[in-house]
Biotite code that builds the C-alpha atoms (Angstrom):
import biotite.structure as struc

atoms = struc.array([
    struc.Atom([-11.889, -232.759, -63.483], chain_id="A", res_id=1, res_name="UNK", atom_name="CA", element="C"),
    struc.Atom([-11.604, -228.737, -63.180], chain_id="A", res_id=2, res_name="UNK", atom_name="CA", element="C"),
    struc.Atom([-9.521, -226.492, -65.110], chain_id="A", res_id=3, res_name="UNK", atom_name="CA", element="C"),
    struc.Atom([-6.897, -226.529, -62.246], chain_id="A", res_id=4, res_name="UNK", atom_name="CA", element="C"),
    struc.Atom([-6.413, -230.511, -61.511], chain_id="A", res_id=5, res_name="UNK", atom_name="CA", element="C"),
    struc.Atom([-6.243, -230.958, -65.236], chain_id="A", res_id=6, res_name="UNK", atom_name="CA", element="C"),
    struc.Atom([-3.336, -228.403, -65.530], chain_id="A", res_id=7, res_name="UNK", atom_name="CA", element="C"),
    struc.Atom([-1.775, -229.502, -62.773], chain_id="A", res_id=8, res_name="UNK", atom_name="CA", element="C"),
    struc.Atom([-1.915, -232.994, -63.846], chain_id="A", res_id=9, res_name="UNK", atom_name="CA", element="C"),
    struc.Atom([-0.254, -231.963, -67.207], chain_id="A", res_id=10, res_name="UNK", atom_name="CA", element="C"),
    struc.Atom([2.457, -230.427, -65.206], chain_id="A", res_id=11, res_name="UNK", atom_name="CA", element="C"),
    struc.Atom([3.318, -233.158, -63.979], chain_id="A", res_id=12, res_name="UNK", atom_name="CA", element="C"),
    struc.Atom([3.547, -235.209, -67.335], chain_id="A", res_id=13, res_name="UNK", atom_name="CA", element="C"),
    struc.Atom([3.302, -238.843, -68.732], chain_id="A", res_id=14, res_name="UNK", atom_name="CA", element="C"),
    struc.Atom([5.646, -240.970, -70.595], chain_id="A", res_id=15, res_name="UNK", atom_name="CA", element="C"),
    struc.Atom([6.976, -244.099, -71.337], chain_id="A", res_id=16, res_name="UNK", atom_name="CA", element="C"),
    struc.Atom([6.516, -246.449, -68.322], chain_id="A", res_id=17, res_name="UNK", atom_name="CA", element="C"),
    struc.Atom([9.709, -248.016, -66.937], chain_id="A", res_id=18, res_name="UNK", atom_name="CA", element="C"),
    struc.Atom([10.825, -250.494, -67.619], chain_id="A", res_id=19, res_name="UNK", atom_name="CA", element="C"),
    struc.Atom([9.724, -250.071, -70.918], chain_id="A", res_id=20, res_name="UNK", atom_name="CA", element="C"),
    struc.Atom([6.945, -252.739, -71.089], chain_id="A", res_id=21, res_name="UNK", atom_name="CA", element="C"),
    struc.Atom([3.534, -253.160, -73.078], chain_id="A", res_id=22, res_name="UNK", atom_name="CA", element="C"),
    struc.Atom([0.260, -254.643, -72.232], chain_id="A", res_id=23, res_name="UNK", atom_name="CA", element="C"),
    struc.Atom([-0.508, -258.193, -73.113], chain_id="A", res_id=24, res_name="UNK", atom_name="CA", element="C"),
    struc.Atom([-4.038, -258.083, -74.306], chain_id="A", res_id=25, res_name="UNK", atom_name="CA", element="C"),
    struc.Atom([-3.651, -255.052, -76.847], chain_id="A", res_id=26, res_name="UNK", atom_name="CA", element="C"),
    struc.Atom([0.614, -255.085, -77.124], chain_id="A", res_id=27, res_name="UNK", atom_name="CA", element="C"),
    struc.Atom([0.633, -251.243, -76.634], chain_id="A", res_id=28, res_name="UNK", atom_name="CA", element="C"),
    struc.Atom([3.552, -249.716, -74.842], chain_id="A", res_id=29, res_name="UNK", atom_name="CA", element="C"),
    struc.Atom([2.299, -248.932, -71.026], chain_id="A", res_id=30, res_name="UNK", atom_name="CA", element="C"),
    struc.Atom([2.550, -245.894, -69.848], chain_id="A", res_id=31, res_name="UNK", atom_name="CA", element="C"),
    struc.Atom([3.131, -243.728, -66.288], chain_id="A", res_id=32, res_name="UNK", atom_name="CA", element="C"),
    struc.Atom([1.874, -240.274, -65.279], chain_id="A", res_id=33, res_name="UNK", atom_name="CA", element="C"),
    struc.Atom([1.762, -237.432, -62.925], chain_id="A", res_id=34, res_name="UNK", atom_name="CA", element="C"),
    struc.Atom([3.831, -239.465, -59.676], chain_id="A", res_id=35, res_name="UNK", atom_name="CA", element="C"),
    struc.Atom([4.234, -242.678, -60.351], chain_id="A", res_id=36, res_name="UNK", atom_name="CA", element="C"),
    struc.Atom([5.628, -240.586, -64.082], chain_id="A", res_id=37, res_name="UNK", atom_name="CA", element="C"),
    struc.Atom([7.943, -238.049, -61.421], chain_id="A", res_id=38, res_name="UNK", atom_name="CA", element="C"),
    struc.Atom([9.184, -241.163, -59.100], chain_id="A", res_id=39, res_name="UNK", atom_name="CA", element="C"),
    struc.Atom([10.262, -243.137, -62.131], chain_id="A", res_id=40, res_name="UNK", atom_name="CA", element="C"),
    struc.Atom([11.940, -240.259, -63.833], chain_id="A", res_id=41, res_name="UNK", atom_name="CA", element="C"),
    struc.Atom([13.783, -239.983, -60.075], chain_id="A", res_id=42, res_name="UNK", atom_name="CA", element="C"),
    struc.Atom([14.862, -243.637, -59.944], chain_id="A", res_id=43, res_name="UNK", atom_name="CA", element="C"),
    struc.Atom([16.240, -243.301, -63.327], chain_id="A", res_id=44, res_name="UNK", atom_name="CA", element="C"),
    struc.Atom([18.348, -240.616, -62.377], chain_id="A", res_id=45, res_name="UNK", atom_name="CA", element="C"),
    struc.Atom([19.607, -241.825, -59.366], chain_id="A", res_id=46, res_name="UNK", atom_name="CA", element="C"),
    struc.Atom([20.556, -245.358, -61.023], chain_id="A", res_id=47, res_name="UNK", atom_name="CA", element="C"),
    struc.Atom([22.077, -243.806, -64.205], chain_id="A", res_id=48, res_name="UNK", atom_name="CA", element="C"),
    struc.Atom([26.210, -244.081, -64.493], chain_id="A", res_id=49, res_name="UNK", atom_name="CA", element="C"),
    struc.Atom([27.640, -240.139, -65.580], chain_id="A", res_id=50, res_name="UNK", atom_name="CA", element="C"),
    struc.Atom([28.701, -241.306, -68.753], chain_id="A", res_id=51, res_name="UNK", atom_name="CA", element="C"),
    struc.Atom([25.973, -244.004, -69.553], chain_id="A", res_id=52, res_name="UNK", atom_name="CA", element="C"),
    struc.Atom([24.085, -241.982, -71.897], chain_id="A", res_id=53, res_name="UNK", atom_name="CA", element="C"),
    struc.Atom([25.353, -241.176, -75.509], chain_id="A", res_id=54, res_name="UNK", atom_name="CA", element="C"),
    struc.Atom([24.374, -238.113, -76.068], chain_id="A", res_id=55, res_name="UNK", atom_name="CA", element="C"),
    struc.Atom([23.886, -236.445, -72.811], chain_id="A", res_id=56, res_name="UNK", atom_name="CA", element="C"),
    struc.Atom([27.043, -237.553, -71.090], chain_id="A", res_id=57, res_name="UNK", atom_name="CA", element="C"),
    struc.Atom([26.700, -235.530, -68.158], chain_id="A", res_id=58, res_name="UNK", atom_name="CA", element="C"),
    struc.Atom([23.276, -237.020, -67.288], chain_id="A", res_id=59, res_name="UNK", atom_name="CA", element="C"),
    struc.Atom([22.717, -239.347, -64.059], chain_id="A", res_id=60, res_name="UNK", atom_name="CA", element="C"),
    struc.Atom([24.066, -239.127, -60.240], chain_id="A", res_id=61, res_name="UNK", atom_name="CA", element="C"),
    struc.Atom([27.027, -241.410, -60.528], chain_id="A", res_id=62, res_name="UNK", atom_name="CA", element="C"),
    struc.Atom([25.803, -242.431, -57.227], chain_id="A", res_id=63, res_name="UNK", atom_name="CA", element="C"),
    struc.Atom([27.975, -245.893, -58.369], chain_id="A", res_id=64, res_name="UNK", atom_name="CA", element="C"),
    struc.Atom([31.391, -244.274, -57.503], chain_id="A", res_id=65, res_name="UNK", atom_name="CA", element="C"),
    struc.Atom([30.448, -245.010, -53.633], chain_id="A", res_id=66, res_name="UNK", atom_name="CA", element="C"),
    struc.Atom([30.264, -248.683, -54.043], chain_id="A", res_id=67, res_name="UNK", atom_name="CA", element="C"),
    struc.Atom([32.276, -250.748, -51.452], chain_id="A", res_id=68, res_name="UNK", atom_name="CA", element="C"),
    struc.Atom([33.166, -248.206, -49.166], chain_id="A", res_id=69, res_name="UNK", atom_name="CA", element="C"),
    struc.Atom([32.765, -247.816, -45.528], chain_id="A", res_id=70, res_name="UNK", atom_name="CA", element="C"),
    struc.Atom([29.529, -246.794, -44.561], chain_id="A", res_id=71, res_name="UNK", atom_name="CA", element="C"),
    struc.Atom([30.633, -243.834, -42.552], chain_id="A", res_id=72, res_name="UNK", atom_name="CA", element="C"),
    struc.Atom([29.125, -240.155, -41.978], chain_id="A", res_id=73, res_name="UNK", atom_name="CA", element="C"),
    struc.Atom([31.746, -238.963, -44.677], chain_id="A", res_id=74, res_name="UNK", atom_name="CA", element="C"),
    struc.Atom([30.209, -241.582, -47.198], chain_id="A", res_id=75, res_name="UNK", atom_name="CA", element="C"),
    struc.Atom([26.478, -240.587, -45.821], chain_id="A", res_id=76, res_name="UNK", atom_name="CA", element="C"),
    struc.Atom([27.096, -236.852, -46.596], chain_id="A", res_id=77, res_name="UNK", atom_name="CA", element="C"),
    struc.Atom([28.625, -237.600, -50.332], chain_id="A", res_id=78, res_name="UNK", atom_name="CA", element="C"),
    struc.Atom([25.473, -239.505, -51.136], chain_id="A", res_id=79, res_name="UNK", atom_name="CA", element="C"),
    struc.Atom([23.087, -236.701, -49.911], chain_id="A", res_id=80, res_name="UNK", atom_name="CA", element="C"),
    struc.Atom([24.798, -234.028, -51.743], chain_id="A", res_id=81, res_name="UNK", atom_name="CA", element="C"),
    struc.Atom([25.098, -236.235, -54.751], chain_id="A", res_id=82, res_name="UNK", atom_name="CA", element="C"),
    struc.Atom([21.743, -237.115, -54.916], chain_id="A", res_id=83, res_name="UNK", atom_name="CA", element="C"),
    struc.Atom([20.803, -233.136, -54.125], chain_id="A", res_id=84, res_name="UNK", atom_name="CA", element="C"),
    struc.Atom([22.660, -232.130, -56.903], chain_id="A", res_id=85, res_name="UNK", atom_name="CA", element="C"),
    struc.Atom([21.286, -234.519, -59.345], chain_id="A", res_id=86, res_name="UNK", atom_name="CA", element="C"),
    struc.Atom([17.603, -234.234, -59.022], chain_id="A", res_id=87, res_name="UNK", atom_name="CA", element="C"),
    struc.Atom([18.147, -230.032, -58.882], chain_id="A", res_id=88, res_name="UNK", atom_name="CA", element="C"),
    struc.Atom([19.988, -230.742, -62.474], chain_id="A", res_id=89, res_name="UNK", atom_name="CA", element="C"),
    struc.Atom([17.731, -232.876, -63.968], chain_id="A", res_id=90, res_name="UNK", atom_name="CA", element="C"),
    struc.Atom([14.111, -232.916, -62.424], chain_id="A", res_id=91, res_name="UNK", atom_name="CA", element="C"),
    struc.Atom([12.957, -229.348, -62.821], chain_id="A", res_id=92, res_name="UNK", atom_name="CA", element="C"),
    struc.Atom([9.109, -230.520, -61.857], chain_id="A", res_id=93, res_name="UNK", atom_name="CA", element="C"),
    struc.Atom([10.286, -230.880, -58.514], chain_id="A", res_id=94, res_name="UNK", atom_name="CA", element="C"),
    struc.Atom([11.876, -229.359, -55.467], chain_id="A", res_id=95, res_name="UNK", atom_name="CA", element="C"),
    struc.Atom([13.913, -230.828, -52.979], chain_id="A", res_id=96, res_name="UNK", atom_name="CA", element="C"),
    struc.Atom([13.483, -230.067, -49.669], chain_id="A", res_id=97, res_name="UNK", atom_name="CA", element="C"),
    struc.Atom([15.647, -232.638, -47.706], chain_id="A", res_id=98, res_name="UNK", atom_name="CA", element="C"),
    struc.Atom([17.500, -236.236, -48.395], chain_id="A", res_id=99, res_name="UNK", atom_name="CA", element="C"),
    struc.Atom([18.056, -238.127, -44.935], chain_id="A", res_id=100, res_name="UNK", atom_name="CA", element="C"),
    struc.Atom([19.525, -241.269, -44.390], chain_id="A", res_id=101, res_name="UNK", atom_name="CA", element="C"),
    struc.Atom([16.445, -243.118, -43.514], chain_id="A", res_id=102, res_name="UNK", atom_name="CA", element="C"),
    struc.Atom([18.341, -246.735, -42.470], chain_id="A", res_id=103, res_name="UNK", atom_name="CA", element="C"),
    struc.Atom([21.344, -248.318, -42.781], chain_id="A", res_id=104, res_name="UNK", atom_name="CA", element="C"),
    struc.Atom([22.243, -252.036, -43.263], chain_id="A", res_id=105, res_name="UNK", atom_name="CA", element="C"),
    struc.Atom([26.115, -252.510, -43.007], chain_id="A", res_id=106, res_name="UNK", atom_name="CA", element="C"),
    struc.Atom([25.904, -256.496, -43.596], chain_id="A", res_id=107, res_name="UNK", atom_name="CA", element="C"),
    struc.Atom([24.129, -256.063, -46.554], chain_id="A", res_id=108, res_name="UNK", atom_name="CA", element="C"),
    struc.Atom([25.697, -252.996, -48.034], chain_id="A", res_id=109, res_name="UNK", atom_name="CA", element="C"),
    struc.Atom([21.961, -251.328, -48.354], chain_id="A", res_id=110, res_name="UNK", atom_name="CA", element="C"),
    struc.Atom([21.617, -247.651, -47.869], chain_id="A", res_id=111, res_name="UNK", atom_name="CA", element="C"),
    struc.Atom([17.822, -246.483, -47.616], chain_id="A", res_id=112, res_name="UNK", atom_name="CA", element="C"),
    struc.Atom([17.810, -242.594, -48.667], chain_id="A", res_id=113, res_name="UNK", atom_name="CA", element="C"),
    struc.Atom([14.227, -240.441, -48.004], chain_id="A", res_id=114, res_name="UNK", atom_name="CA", element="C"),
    struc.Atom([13.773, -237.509, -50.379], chain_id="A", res_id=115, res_name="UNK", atom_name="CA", element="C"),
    struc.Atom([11.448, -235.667, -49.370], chain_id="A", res_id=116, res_name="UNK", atom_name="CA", element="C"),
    struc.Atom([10.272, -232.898, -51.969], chain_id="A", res_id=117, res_name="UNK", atom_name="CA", element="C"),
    struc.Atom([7.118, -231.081, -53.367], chain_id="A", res_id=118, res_name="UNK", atom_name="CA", element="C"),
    struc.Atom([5.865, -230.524, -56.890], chain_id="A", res_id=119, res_name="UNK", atom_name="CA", element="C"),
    struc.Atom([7.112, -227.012, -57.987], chain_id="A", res_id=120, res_name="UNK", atom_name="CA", element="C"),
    struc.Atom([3.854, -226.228, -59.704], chain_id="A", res_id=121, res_name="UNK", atom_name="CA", element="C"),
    struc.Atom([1.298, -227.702, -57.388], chain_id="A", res_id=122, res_name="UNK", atom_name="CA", element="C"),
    struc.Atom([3.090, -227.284, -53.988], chain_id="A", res_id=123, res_name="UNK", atom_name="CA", element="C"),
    struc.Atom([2.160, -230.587, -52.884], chain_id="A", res_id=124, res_name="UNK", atom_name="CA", element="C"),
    struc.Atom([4.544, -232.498, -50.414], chain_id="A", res_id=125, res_name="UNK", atom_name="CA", element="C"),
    struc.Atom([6.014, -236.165, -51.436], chain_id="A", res_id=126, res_name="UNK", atom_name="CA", element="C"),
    struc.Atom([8.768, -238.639, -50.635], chain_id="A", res_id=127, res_name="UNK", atom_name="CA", element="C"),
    struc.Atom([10.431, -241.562, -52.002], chain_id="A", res_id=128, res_name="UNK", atom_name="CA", element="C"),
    struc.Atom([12.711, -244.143, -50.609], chain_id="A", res_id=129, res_name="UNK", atom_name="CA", element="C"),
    struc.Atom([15.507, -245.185, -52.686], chain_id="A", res_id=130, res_name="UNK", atom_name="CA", element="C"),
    struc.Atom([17.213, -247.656, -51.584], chain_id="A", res_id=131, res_name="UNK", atom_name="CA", element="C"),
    struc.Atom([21.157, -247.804, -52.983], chain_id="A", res_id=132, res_name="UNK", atom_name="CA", element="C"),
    struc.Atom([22.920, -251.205, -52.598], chain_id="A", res_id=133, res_name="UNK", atom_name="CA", element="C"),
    struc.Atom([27.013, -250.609, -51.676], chain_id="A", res_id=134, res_name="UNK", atom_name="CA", element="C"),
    struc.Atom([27.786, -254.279, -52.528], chain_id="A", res_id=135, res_name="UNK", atom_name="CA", element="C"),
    struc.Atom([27.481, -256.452, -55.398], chain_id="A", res_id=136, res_name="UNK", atom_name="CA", element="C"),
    struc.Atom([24.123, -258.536, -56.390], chain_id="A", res_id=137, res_name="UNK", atom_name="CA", element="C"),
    struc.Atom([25.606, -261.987, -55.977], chain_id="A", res_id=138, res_name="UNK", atom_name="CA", element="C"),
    struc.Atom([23.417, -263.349, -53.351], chain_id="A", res_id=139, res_name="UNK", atom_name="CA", element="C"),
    struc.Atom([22.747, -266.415, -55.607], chain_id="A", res_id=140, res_name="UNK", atom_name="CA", element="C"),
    struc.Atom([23.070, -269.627, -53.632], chain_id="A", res_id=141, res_name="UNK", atom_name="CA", element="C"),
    struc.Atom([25.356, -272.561, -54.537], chain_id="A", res_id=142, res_name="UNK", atom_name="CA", element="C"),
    struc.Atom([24.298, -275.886, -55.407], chain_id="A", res_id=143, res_name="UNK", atom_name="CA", element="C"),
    struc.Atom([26.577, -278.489, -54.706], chain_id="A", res_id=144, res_name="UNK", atom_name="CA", element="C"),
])
């Protein structure tokens, strides 16, 4: 590896996996870097509650307030800017050049959102699809 990839590649940073796991043969915690590090840290953010963490109250997208709504343009635009604010706040080791609605799925309540952004040190294009779920997780079937 050159000079370059391997500062790049510490740009991008390593940390705790997550979920938090560790390995079975050697029980040490597992850990993620460079993308898979950045599209973790992303999820986290866009699943954490404003007012989840302890100490850093302000943290997370609060993308939660938009549960059981409509799924109209008005609700489509509140999610993008949410979701644009969020990751400009609190993932400075990227940039974010768009959030689309990729797909909608009214039945369901699922909301598939493409951000598309590139690594502010490396200039490197990615995306990830997260997809936000408007309706409960109670799809357990009955047994009678």
């Amino acid at each position: 590896m050159d000079s370059i990839s391997k500062k790049e590649s510490l740009f991008l940073g390593s940390g705790w996996s997550f979920p938090v796991s560790f390995s079975a043969g050697n029980y040490q915690l597992n850990l993620s870097a460079n993308e898979a590090n950045i599209n973790e840290s992303i999820n986290i953010i866009l699943n954490t509650r404003k007012g989840e963490r302890t100490l850093e109250s302000d943290f997370g997208s609060g993308l939660q307030q938009f549960m059981f709504r409509k799924i109209d343009n008005a609700l489509k635009g509140e999610i993008i800017e949410t979701i644009k604010y969020a990751l400009l706040r609190y993932e400075p080791r990227i940039l974010v050049q768009d959030v689309q609605i990729a797909s909608t799925d009214v039945l369901n309540g699922l909301i598939e959102v493409l951000i598309i952004y590139i690594y502010s040190q490396t200039n490197t294009r990615h995306n990830y699809v997260f997809p936000f779920h408007l309706k409960e997780g109670t799809n357990l079937a009955r047994k009678k």
